[in-house]
KEMITI-513646 format. One line per 5 residues: their letters; for each residue y, z, x of C-alpha. Coordinates in nm, 3 decimals. Layout:
<nodes>
A = Y,Z,X | ...
</nodes>
This chain:
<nodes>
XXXXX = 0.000,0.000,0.000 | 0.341,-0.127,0.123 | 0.522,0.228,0.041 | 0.309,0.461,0.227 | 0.337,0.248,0.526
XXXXX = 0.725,0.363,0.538 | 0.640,0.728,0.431 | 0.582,1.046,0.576 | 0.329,1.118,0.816 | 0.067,1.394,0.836
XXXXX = 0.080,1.535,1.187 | -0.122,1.803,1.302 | 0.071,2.135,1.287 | 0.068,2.382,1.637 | -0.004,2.724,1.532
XXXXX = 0.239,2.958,1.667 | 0.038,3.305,1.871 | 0.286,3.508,1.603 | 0.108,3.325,1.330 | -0.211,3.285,1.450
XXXXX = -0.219,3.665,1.501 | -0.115,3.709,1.162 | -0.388,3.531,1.012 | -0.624,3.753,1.235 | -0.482,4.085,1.053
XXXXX = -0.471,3.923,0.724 | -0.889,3.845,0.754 | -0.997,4.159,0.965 | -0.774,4.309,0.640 | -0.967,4.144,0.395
XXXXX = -1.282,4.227,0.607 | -1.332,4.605,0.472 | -1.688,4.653,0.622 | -1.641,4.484,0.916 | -1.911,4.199,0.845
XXXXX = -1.742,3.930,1.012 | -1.666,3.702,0.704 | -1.478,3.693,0.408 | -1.708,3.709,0.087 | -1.579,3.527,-0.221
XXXXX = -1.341,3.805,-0.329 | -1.211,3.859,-0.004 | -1.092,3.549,0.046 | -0.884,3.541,-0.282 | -0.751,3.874,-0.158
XXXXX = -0.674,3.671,0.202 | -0.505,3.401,-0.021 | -0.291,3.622,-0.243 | -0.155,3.762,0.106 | -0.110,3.484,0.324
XXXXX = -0.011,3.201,0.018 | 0.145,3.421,-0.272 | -0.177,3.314,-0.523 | -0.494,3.320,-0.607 | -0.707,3.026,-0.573
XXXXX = -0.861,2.879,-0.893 | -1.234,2.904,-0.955 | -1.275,2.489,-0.837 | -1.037,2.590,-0.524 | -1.274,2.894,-0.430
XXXXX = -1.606,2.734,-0.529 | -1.477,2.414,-0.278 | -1.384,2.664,0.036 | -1.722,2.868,-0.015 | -1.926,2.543,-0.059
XXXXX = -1.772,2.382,0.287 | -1.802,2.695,0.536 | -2.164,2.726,0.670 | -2.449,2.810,0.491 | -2.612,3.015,0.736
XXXXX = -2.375,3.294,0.675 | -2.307,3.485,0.327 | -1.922,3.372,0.359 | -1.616,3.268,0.556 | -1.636,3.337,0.959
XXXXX = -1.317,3.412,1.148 | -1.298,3.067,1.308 | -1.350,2.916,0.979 | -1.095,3.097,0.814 | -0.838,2.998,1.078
XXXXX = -0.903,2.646,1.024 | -0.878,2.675,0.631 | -0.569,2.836,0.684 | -0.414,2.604,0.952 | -0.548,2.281,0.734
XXXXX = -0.393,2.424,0.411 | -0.022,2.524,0.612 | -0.038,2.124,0.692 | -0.074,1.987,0.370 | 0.176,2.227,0.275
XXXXX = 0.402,2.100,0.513 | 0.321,1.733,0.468 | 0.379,1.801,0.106 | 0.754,1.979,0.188 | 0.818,1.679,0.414
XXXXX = 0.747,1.442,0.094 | 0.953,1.622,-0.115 | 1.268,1.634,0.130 | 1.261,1.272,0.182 | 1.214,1.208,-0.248
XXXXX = 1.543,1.466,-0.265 | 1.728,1.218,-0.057 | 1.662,0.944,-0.214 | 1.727,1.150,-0.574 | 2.096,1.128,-0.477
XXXXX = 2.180,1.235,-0.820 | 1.940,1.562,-0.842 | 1.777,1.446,-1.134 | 1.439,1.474,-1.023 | 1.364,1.131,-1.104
XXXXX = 1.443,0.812,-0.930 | 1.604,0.519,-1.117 | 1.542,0.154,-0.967 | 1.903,0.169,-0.866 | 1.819,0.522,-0.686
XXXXX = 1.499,0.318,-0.528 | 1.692,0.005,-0.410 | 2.010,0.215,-0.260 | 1.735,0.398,-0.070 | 1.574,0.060,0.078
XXXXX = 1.915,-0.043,0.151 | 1.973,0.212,0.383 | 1.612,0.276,0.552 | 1.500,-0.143,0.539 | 1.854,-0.348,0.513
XXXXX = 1.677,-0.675,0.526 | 1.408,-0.587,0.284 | 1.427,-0.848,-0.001 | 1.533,-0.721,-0.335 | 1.206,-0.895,-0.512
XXXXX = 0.986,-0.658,-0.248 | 1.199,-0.315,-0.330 | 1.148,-0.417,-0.722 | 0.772,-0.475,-0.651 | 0.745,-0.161,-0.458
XXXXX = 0.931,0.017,-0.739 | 0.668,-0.083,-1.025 | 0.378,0.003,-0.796 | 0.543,0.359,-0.769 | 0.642,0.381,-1.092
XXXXX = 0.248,0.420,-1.248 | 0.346,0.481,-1.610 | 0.603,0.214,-1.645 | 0.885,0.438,-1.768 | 1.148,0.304,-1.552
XXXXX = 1.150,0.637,-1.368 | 0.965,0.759,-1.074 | 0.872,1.106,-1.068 | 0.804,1.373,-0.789 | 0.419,1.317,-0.877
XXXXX = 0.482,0.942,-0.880 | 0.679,0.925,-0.531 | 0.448,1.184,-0.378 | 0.092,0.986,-0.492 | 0.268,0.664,-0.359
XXXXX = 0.338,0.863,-0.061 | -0.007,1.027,0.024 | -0.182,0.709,-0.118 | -0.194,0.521,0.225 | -0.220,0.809,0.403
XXXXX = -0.607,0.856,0.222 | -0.672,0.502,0.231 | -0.670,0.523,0.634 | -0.869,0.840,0.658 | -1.211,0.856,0.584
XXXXX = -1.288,1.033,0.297 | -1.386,1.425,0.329 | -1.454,1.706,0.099 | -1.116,1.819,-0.067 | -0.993,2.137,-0.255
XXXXX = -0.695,2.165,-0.458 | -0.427,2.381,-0.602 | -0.135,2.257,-0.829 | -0.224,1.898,-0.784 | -0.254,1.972,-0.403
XXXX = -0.552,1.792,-0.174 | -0.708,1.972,0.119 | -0.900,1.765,0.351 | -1.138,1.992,0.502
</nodes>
């Protein structure tokens, strides 16, 4: 898909020591008896801390399903790499919705065509109008004239799964995971 090509890339994030360390307390926390992983209910406890929620029954059922069998729940190392993969997508997905609020010049939290085109003018100059109006009906999936923040950041993330190779996923709010 044209779009994505022009779009935000995912970029693996450097955890900092301070928040690396953080994610250490947060499981040894959530680790009460000291069995070296985080059963079901711990890790909803870890993700109430560290995220502000509590992961869905499909979001909890995906994370216990991935981690390895062997063991009766999450390891440490595991854990870290949950954690570190979900910080990404949540930056990826903050990164998407700065560039859509620059584009929404008019903080309407839609885009018109007219919001689409003034934003091609300024990022691709000698993009031809015909390929920005094309572009903009791809985006727009239901036709309403209006791309939304779900519209924009599908478009966005659309190339972006195309290119990878598809892996197990868990999701929150409309969020992916690639695990």
């Amino acid at each position: 898909m044209f779009f994505s090509e022009a779009g935000a890339r995912r970029q693996t994030w450097e955890v900092s020591p301070l928040e690396h360390r953080k994610w250490v307390e947060v499981f040894k926390a959530c680790d009460e008896d000291n069995k070296g992983y985080l059963s079901r209910e711990d890790l909803k406890v870890a993700f109430v801390m560290l995220f502000g929620y509590k992961p869905s029954k499909i979001e909890a059922d995906s994370v216990m399903s991935s981690v390895n069998s062997s063991t009766s729940g999450v390891s440490l190392e595991e854990f870290l790499n949950i954690v570190r993969k979900k910080k990404e997508v949540q930056l990826y997905r903050n990164e998407i919705r700065h560039i859509f609020t620059a584009f929404d010049v008019h903080y309407r939290g839609f885009l018109t065509l007219e919001d689409f085109k003034r934003a091609f003018r300024q990022v691709a100059p000698k993009l031809p109008e015909r390929t920005v109006l094309e572009v903009f009906r791809e985006v727009d999936q239901d036709s309403d004239g209006h791309i939304s923040f779900r519209d924009f950041e599908y478009a966005m993330k659309n190339g972006q799964n195309e290119a990878q190779p598809s892996r197990s996923t868990f999701g929150n709010s409309g969020e992916s995971y690639k695990l």
